[in-house]
C-alpha positions in Angstrom: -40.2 -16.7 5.2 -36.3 -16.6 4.3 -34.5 -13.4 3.5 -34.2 -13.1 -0.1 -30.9 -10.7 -0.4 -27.7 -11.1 -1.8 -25.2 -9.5 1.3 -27.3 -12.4 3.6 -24.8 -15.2 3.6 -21.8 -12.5 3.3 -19.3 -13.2 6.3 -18.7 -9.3 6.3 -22.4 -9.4 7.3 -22.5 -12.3 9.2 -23.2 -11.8 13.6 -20.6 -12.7 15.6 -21.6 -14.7 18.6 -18.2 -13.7 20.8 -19.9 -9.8 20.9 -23.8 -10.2 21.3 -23.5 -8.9 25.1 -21.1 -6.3 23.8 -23.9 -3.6 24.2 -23.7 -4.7 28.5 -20.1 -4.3 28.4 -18.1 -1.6 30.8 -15.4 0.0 28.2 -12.4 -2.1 29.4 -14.0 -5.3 28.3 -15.4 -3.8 25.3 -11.7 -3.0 24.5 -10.3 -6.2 24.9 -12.9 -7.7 23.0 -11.9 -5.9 20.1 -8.5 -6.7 20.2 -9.5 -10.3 20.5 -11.0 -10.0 17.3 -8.1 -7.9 16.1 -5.6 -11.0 16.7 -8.2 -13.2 14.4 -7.8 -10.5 11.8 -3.8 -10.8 12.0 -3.9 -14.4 11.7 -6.1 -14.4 8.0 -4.4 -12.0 7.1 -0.9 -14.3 7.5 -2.6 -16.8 6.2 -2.5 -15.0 3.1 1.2 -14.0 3.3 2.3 -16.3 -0.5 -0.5 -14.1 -2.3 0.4 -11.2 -0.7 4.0 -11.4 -1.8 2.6 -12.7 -5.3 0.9 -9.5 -5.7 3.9 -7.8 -4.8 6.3 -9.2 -7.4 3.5 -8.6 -10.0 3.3 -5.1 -8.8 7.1 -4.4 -9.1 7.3 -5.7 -12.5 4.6 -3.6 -14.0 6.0 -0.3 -12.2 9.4 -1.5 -13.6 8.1 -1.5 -17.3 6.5 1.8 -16.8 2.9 0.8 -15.4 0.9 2.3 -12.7 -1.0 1.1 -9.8 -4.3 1.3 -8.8 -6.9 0.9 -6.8 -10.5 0.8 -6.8 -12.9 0.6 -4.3 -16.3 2.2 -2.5 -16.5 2.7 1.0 -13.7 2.1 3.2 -12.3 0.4 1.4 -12.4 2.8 -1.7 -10.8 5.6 1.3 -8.1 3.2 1.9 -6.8 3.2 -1.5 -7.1 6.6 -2.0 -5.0 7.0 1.5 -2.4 4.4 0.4 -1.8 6.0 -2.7 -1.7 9.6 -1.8 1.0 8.7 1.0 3.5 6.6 -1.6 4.7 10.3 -3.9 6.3 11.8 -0.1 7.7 8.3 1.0 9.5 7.4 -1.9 9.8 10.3 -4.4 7.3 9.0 -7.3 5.0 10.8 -9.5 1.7 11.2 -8.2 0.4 9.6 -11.2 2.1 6.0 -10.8 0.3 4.9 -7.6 -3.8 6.4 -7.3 -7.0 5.8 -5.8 -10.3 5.4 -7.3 -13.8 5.5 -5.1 -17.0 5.3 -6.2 -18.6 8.9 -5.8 -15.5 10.5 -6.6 -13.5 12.7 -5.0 -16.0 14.2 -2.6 -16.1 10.5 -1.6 -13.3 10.9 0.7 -14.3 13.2 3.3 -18.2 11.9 3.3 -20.1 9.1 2.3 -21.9 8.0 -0.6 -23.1 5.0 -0.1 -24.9 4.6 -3.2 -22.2 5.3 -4.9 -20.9 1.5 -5.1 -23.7 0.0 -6.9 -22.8 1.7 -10.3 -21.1 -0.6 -12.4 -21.4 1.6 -14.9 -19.9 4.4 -13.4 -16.9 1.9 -12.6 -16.2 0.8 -16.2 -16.1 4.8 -17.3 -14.3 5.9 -14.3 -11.5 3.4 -15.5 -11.7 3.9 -19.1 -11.2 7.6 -18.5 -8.0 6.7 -17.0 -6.8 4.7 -20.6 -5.4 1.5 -18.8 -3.0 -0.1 -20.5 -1.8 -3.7 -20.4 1.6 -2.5 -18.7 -1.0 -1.4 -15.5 -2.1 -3.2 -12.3 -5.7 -2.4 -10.9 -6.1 -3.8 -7.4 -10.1 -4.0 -6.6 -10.8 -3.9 -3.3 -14.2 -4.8 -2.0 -14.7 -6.3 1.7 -17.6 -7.8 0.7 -16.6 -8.8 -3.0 -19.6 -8.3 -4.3 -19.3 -4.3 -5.1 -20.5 -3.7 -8.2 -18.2 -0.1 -8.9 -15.1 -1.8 -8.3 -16.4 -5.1 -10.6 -17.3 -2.6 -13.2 -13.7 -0.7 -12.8 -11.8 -4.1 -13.0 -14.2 -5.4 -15.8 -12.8 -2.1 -18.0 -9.2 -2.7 -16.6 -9.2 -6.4 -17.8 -10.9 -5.3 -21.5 -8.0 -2.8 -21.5 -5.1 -5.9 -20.8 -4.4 -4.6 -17.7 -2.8 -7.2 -14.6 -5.6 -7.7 -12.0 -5.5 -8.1 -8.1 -8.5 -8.2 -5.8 -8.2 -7.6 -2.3 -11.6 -8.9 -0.6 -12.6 -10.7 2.8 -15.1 -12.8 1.3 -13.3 -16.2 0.5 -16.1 -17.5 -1.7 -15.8 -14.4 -3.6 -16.6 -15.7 -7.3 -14.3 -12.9 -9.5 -11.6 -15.5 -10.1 -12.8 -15.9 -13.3 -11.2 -12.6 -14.4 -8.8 -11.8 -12.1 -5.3 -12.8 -11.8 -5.0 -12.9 -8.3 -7.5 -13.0 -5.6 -6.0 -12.2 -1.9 -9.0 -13.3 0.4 -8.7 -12.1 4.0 -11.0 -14.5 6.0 -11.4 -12.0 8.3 -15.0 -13.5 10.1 -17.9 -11.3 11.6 -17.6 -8.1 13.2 -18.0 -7.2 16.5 -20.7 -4.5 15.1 -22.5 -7.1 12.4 -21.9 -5.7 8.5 -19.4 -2.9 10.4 -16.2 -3.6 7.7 -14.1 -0.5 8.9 -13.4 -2.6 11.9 -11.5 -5.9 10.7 -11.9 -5.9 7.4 -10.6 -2.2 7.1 -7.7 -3.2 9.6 -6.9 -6.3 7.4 -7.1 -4.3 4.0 -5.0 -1.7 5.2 -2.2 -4.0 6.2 -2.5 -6.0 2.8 -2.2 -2.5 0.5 0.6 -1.1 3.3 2.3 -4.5 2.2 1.7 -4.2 -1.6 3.0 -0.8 -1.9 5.9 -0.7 0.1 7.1 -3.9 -0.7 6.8 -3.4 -4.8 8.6 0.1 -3.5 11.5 -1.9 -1.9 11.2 -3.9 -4.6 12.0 -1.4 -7.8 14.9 0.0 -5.7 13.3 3.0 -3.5 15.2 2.1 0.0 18.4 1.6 0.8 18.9 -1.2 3.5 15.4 0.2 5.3 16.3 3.6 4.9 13.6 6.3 3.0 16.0 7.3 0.4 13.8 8.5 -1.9 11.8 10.7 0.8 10.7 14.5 -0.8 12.8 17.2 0.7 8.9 19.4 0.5 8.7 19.6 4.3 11.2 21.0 7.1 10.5 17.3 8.7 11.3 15.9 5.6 14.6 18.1 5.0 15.7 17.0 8.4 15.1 13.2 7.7 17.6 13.5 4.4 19.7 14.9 6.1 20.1 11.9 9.0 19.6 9.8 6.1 22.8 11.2 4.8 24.6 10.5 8.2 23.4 7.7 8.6 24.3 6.1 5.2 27.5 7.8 4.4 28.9 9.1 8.1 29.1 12.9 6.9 28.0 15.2 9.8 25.3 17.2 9.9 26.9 20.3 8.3 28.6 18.4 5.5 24.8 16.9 5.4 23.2 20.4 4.8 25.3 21.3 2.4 25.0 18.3 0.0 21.8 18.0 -0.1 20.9 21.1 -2.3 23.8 20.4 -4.2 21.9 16.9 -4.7 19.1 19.1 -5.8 16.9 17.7 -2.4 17.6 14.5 -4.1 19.2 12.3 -0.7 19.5 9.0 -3.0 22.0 11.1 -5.5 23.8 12.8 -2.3 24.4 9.5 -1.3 25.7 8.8 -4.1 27.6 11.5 -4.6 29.4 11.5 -0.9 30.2 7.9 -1.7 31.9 8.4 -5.4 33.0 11.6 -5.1 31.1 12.2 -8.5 29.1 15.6 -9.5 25.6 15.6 -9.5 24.8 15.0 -13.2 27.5 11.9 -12.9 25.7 10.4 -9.8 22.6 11.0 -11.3 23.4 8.9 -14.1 25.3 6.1 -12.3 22.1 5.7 -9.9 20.0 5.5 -13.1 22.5 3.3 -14.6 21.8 1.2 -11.5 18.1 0.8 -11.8 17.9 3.3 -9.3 19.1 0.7 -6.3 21.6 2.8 -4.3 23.4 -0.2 -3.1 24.6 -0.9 -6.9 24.9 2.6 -7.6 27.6 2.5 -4.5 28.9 -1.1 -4.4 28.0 -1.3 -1.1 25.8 -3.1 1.5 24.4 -0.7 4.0 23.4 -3.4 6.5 26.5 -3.9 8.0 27.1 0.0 8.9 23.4 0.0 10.4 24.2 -3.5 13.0 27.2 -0.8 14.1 25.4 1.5 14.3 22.3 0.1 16.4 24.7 -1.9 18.6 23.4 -4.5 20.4 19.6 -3.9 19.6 20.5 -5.2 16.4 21.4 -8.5 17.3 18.4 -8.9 19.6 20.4 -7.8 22.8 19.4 -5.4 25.3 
């Protein structure tokens, strides 16, 4: 008698005949195994590379006009949203309400389990409407399987709300295109461990939200060159990486770069400013917002050129 479930014909579920011996396996082989499987997971998720960069230019534009980001998901992948978006106020000096995470089961969610969590629709749609969406907001669902039915109930809400919608899934037959903007399907294959989606599926969703994030961040002006300029000054580590930041960009030492930097209220995108102009703070200030908040326009200068000097030869591919 044939299986009568939905997650049957699921590729996240699917068995994958390269690691049905992997249980005989000595740890070496098991290893390479898995980074086999690994490459596989690059190559779907290059294959994807136009979607992905899509998603990143609709991204910008929303956080341009004043929208948020964010994600919802169950699971791993719920935890990898809630990661992505916690890291993104430190890296580039935004509000921790632009960029969040929503999982199914909440908050507690995080640090343990709840796997029935993700079968509340319900609980997706309130979850979002608690959050007023807005049509100037992008909501990225992301569900390996594609099927969750939290994160369809979130995006449902999002989409009644006018909001933009992604979805990040590695089910290519996923059948959401009907309401979604964009779908960005990672073809990822079986596991090693059959249904086991933190293995490639989670590697492959992390990559994809890395690239959504920090490329809509590069794109709205938070780098300079491929330098953190908007980095919190919260940490001792983080002080210190202003401060080469400033040295780096501007050529004061690291005195000069100690000193500006409070005077730049921890702010090293307006120091740079400053050091470069000669202007006060409130001035620089309002020339880098004038600018859009791109340091390079701010300045009127290309940073590029003083990082190839400064790398030498290992930035022209040389040894």
């Amino acid at each position: 008698m044939p299986l009568r479930s939905k997650w049957q014909q699921l590729p996240t579920e699917a068995i994958n005949p390269a690691s049905l011996a992997i249980d005989k396996l000595p740890s070496a082989e098991i290893i390479d195994l898995m980074l086999a499987e690994d490459r596989k997971m690059l190559a779907a998720v290059s294959r994807e590379r136009e979607r992905i960069a899509l998603a990143v230019d609709i991204i910008a534009q929303a956080l341009r006009k004043g929208g948020r980001l964010v994600f919802v998901g169950a699971g791993t992948s719920g935890r990898l949203g809630v990661l992505e978006a916690a890291e993104i106020p430190p890296t580039f000096g935004t509000p921790p309400e632009l960029v969040q995470g929503i999982v199914a089961g909440g908050k507690s969610a995080v640090f343990r389990s709840r796997e029935g969590a993700e079968d509340r629709f319900d609980e997706g749609a309130r979850t979002v409407a608690r959050m007023k969406a807005n049509k100037r907001d992008v909501f990225v669902g992301v569900s390996a399987s594609g099927i969750t039915p939290f994160v369809r109930g979130g995006l449902a809400a999002a989409r009644k709300a006018g909001a933009r919608i992604i979805f990040v899934t590695c089910d290519p037959a996923a059948d959401l295109q009907t309401f979604v903007d964009l779908t960005i399907a990672l073809g990822v294959g079986p596991e090693v461990i059959a249904g086991s989606t933190r293995l490639k599926a989670g590697s492959a969703t992390k990559l994809v939200l890395n690239m959504l994030t920090t490329g809509s961040m590069i794109r709205i002006g938070k780098t300079y060159g491929n330098l953190m300029v908007d980095v919190q000054s919260t940490s001792e580590k983080l002080k210190d990486r202003a401060r080469r930041i400033l040295i780096i960009s501007t050529g004061i030492d690291y005195e000069g770069a100690s000193k500006l930097l409070p005077r730049a209220h921890g702010n090293a995108k307006v120091a740079i400013v400053m050091q470069k102009t000669g202007l006060p703070y409130p001035k620089a200030l309002s020339r880098l917002r004038k600018a859009d908040g791109v340091v390079r326009e701010a300045v009127g200068e290309d940073i590029e050129p003083r990082l190839r000097q400064l790398l030498g030869p290992a930035a022209n591919g040389r040894d």
